[in-house]
C-alpha positions as CSV (number, residue, x, y, z in Angstrom):
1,X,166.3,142.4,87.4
2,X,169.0,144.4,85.4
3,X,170.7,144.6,88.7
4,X,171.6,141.5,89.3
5,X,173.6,140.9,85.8
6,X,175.9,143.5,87.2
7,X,176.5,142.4,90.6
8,X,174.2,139.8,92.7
9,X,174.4,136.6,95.2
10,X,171.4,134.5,93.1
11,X,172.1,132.2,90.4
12,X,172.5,133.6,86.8
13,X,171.8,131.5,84.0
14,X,173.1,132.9,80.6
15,X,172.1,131.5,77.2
16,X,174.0,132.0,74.6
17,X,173.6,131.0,70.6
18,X,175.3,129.9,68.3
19,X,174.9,132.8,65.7
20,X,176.6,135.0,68.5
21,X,179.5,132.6,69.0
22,X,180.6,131.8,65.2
23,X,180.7,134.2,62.5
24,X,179.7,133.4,59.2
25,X,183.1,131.7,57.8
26,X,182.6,129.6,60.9
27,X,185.2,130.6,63.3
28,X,185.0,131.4,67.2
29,X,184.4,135.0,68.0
30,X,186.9,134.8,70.7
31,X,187.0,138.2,71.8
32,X,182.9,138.3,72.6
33,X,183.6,135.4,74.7
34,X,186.4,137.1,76.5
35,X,184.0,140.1,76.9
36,X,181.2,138.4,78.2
37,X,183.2,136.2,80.6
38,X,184.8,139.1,82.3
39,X,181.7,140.5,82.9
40,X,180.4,137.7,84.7
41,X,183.7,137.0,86.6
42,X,183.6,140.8,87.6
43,X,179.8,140.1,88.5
44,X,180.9,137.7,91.3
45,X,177.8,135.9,92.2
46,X,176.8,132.6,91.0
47,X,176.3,131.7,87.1
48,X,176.2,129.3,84.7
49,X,176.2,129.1,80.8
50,X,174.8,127.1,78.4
51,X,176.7,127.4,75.3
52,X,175.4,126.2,71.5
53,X,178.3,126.4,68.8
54,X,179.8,122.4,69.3
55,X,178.1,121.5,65.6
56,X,178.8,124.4,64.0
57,X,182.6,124.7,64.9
58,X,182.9,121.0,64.0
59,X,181.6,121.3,60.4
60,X,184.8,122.5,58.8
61,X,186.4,119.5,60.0
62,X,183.7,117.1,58.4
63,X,183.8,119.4,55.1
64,X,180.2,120.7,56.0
65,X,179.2,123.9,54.5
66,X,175.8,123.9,56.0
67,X,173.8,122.9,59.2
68,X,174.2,118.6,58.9
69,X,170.8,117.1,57.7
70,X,172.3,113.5,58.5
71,X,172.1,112.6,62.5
72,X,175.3,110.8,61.9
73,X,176.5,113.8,60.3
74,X,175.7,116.2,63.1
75,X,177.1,113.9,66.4
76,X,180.0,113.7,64.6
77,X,180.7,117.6,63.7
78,X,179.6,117.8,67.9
79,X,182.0,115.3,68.5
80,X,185.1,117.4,67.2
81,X,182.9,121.0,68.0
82,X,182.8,120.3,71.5
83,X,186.6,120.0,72.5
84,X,187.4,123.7,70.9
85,X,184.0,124.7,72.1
86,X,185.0,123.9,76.0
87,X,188.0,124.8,75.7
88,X,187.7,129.0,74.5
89,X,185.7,129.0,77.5
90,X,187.4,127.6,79.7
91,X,190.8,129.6,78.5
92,X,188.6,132.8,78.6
93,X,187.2,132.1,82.6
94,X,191.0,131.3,83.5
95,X,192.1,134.6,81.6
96,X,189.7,136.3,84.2
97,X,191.2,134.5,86.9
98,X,187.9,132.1,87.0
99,X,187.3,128.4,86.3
100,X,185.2,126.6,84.2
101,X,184.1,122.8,83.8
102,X,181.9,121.6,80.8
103,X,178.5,120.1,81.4
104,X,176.8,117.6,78.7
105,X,173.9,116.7,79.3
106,X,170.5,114.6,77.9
107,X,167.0,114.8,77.7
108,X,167.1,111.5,79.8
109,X,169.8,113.5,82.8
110,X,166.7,115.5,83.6
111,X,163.6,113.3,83.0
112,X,164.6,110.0,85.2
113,X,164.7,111.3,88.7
114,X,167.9,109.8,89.9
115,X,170.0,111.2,87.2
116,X,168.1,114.5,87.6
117,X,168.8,114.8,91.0
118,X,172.3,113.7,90.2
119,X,173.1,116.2,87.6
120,X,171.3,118.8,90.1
121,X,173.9,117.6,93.2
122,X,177.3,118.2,90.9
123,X,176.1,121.8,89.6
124,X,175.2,123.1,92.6
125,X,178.9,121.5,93.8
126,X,180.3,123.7,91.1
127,X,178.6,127.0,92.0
128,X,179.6,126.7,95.8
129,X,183.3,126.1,94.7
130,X,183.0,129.3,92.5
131,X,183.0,127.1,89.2
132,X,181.4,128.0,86.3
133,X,179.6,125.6,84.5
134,X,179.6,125.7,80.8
135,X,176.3,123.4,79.6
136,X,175.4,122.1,76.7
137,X,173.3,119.5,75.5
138,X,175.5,115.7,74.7
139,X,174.5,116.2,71.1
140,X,177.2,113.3,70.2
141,X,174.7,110.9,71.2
142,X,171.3,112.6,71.4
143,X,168.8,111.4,68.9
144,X,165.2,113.8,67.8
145,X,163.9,111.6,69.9
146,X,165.3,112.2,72.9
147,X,166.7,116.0,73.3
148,X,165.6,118.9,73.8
149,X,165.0,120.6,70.4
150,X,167.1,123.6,71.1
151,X,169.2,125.2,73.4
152,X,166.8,127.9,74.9
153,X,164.8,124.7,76.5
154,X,168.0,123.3,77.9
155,X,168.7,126.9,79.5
156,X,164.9,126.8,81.2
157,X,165.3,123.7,82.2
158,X,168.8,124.3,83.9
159,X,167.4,127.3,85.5
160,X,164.1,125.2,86.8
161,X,166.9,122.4,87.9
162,X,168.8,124.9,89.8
163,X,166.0,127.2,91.1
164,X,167.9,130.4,89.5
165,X,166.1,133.9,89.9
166,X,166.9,135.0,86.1
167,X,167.1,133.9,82.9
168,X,169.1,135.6,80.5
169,X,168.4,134.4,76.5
170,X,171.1,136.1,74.5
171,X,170.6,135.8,70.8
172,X,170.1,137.8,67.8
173,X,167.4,139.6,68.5
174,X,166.6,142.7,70.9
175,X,163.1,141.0,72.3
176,X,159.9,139.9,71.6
177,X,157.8,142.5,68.9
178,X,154.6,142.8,68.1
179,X,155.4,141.5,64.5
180,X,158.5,140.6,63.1
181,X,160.6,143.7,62.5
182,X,162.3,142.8,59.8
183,X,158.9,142.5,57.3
184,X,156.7,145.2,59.3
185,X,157.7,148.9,60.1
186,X,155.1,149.3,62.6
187,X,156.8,146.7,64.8
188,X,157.0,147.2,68.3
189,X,158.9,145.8,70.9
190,X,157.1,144.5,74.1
191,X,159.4,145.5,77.0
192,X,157.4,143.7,80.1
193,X,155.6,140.5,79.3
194,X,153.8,139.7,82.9
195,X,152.2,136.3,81.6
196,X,152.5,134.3,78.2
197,X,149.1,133.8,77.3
198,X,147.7,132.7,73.7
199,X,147.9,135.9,72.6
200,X,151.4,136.8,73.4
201,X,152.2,132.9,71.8
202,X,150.9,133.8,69.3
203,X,153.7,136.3,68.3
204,X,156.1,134.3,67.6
205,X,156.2,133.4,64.1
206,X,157.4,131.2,62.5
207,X,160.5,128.5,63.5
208,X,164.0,129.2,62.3
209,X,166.9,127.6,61.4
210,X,169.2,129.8,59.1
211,X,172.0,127.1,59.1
212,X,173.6,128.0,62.5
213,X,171.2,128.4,64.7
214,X,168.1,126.7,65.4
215,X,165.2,127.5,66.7
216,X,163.4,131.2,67.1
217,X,161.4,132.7,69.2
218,X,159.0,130.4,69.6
219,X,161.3,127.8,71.2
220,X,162.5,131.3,73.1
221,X,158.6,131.5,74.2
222,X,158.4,127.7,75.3
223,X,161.4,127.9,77.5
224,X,160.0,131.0,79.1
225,X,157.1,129.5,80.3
226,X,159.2,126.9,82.0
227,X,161.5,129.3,83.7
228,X,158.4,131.9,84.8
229,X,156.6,129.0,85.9
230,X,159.8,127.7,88.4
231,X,159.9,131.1,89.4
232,X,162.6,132.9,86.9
233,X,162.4,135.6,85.5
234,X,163.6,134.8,82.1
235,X,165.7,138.4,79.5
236,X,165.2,138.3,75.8
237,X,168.2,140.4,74.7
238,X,170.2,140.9,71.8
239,X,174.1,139.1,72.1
240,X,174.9,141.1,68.6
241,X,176.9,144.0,70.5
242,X,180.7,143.8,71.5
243,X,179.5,143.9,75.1
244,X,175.9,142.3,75.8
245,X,176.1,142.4,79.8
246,X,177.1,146.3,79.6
247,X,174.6,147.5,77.6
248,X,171.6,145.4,79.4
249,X,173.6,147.4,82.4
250,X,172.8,150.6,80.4
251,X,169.4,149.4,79.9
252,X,169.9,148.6,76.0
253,X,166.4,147.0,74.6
254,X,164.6,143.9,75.7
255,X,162.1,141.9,76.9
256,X,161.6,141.0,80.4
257,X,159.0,138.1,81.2
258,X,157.6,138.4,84.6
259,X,158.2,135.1,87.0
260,X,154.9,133.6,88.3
261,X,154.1,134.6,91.4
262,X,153.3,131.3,92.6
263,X,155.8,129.0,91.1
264,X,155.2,125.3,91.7
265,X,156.9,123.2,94.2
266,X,160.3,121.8,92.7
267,X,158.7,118.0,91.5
268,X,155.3,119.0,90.3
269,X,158.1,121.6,88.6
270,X,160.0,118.4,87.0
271,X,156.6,116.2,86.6
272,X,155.0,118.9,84.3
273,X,158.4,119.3,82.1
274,X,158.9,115.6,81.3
275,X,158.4,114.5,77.7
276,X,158.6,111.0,77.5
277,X,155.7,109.0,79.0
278,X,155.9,104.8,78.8
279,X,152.3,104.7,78.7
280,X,148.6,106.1,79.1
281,X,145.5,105.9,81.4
282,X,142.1,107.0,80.1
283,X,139.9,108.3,83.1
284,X,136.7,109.1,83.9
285,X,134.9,112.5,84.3
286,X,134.4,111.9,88.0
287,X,138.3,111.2,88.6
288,X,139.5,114.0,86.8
289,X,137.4,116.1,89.0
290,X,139.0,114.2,91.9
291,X,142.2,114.9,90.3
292,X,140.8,118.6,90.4
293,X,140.3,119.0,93.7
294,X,143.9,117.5,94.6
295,X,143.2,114.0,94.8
296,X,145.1,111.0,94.3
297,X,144.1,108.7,90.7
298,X,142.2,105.6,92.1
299,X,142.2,102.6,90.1
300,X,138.0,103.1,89.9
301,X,138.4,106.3,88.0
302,X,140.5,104.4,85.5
303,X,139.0,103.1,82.3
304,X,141.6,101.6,80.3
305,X,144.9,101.2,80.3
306,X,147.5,101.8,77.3
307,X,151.6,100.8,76.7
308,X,154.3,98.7,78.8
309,X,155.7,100.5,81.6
310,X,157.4,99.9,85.0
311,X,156.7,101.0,88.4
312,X,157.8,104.8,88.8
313,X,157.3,105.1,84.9
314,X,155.7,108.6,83.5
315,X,152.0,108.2,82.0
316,X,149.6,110.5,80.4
317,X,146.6,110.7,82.0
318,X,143.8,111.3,79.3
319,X,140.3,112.5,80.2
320,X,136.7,112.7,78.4
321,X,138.1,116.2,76.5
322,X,141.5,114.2,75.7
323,X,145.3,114.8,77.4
324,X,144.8,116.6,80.9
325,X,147.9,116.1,82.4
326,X,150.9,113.1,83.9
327,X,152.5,111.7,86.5
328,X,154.5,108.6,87.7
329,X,152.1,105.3,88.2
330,X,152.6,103.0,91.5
331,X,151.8,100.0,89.4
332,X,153.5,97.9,86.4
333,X,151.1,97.9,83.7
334,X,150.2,94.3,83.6
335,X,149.2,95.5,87.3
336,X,147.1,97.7,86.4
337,X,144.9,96.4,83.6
338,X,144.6,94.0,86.4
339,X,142.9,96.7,89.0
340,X,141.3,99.0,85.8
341,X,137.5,100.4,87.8
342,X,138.4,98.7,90.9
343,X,137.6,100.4,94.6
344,X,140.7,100.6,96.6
345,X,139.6,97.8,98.9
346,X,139.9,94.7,96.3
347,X,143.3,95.4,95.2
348,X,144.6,93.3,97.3
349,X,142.8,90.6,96.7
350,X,143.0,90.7,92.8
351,X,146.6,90.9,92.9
352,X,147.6,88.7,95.3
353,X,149.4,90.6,97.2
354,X,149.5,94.1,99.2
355,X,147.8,96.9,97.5
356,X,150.2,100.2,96.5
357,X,147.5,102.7,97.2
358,X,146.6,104.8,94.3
359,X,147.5,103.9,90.9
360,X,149.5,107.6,90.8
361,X,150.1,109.5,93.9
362,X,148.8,112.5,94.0
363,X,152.3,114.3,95.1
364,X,153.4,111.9,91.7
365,X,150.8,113.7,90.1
366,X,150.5,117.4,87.3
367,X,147.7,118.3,85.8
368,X,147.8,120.3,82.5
């Protein structure tokens, strides 16, 4: 996997933070960037970036000395972050004799399929043209209710979008240890993760948020399970050093977690990462076995139906032991507390019109 940061034709996704980007008096660290950007220029296959830092370069100029605690507060330090924040990239790629384009994005690009598949369509017509895309997420008008939470998730999810080969999470820390290093001596760091399990979860710690970066390596954990599940393997490294990319070269310390070798197809991929479901249906013990054994939900494994949602909307599907997994109903919901225990063959008639088949398709369909 090291290979490829040096020289490769698959997509690499870098993610970079914001404690590696601005220093402590909040100012850009201008030369890192210039280092890492040549190293990926020099790399010459595909890449993309997804760059934190807008809030924290925009404080100054709201008379912030802290991490905003006011929504209002934070959009707006974004809002003025961004513009230096795209352009030291995009002056660093053209240094190199590359090009760069800025990328905002929202919880929303990636959860409603259209937009998804639209924001897929112009990166990929980036990386053919040799662009690089700098991401971030549109914190200027992203609410806690509708982002991602941190900048490592946006990264996964880019890479799962994009169907990159590696993930590379550049931070301030060297990988994942068996207790934090900096209370325990006896610390060790795991080199090789080949599945996150409970146990390695469990490692984590506690959240972080020292004022310019968010997050911590549980957020770092999260996004690794998406990326290893879409078939990436996903870096922990430390970004602390002058040059990053040349020492992972030189095999400096880090984790490496192991892709699955069985990564799901590309929408059960984007069914199981989608956070905002418009509703619920509470099923049976015999339909989620159906659901088991790759079945389609039948309105006569349903038991009740919860929320207002449209046609194509995401649910929760809930079974006897309580959440078991989602997917996209083929029915409004007025529809189908109409059809609720029905067989398939009275739809019709109860509706007053032609049946849609199953109340969610089974290729509509991810269990948990």
């Amino acid at each position: 996997m090291r290979a490829q940061l040096q020289s490769g034709r698959e997509l690499l996704v870098v993610k970079v933070g914001s404690s590696l980007l601005i220093d402590r008096r909040g100012r850009l660290r201008k030369s890192w960037i210039y280092t890492l950007v040549s190293r990926l220029v020099a790399r010459g296959g595909p890449a993309i970036v997804v760059s934190s830092g807008a809030i924290a370069l925009g404080r100054e100029a709201l008379g912030l000395a802290g991490r905003p605690r006011i929504l209002a507060q934070a959009q707006a330090a974004a809002a003025v972050g961004q513009i230096h924040l795209a352009r030291s990239w995009a002056e660093a790629f053209a240094r190199h004799g590359g090009t760069a384009a800025q990328v905002l994005l929202t919880l929303g690009d990636l959860e409603h399929r259209p937009r998804y598949l639209n924001a897929r369509a112009t990166l990929e017509m980036l990386l053919e043209r040799g662009i690089v895309p700098i991401v971030n997420e549109n914190d200027t008008v992203a609410t806690e209710e509708i982002r991602f939470g941190d900048n490592d998730g946006l990264a996964a999810r880019v890479a799962q979008l994009l169907g990159a080969r590696l993930l590379l999470l550049l931070s301030d820390v060297d990988g994942l240890y068996t207790a934090d290093p900096t209370t325990s001596p006896d610390a060790r760091r795991i080199d090789r993760v080949e599945s996150i399990n409970e146990d390695i979860e469990a490692l984590a710690g506690a959240p972080r948020s020292d004022g310019v970066g968010t997050g911590g390596m549980i957020s770092k954990l999260r996004a690794a399970r998406i990326a290893t599940e879409a078939g990436a393997h996903v870096l922990l490294a430390s970004g602390l050093p002058d040059d990053p990319l040349g020492g992972l070269i030189e095999e400096a310390p880090a984790t490496l977690l192991v892709a699955g070798s069985r990564p799901k197809a590309a929408r059960k991929q984007w069914l199981r990462t989608l956070q905002q479901p418009a509703g619920r249906l509470d099923i049976d013990a015999g339909a989620l076995a159906a659901l088991q054994s790759g079945s389609s939900l039948l309105a006569v494994g349903v038991q009740a139906v919860h929320g207002e949602f449209g046609r194509g909307d995401l649910v929760t599907l809930v079974g006897p032991d309580g959440p078991c997994g989602q997917g996209l109903c083929g029915y409004r919901s007025e529809q189908a507390r109409c059809i609720v225990g029905l067989s398939s063959d009275r739809i019709a008639e109860v509706l007053d019109e032609a049946g849609r088949g199953p109340l969610v398709h089974r290729d509509d369909l991810v269990l948990f």
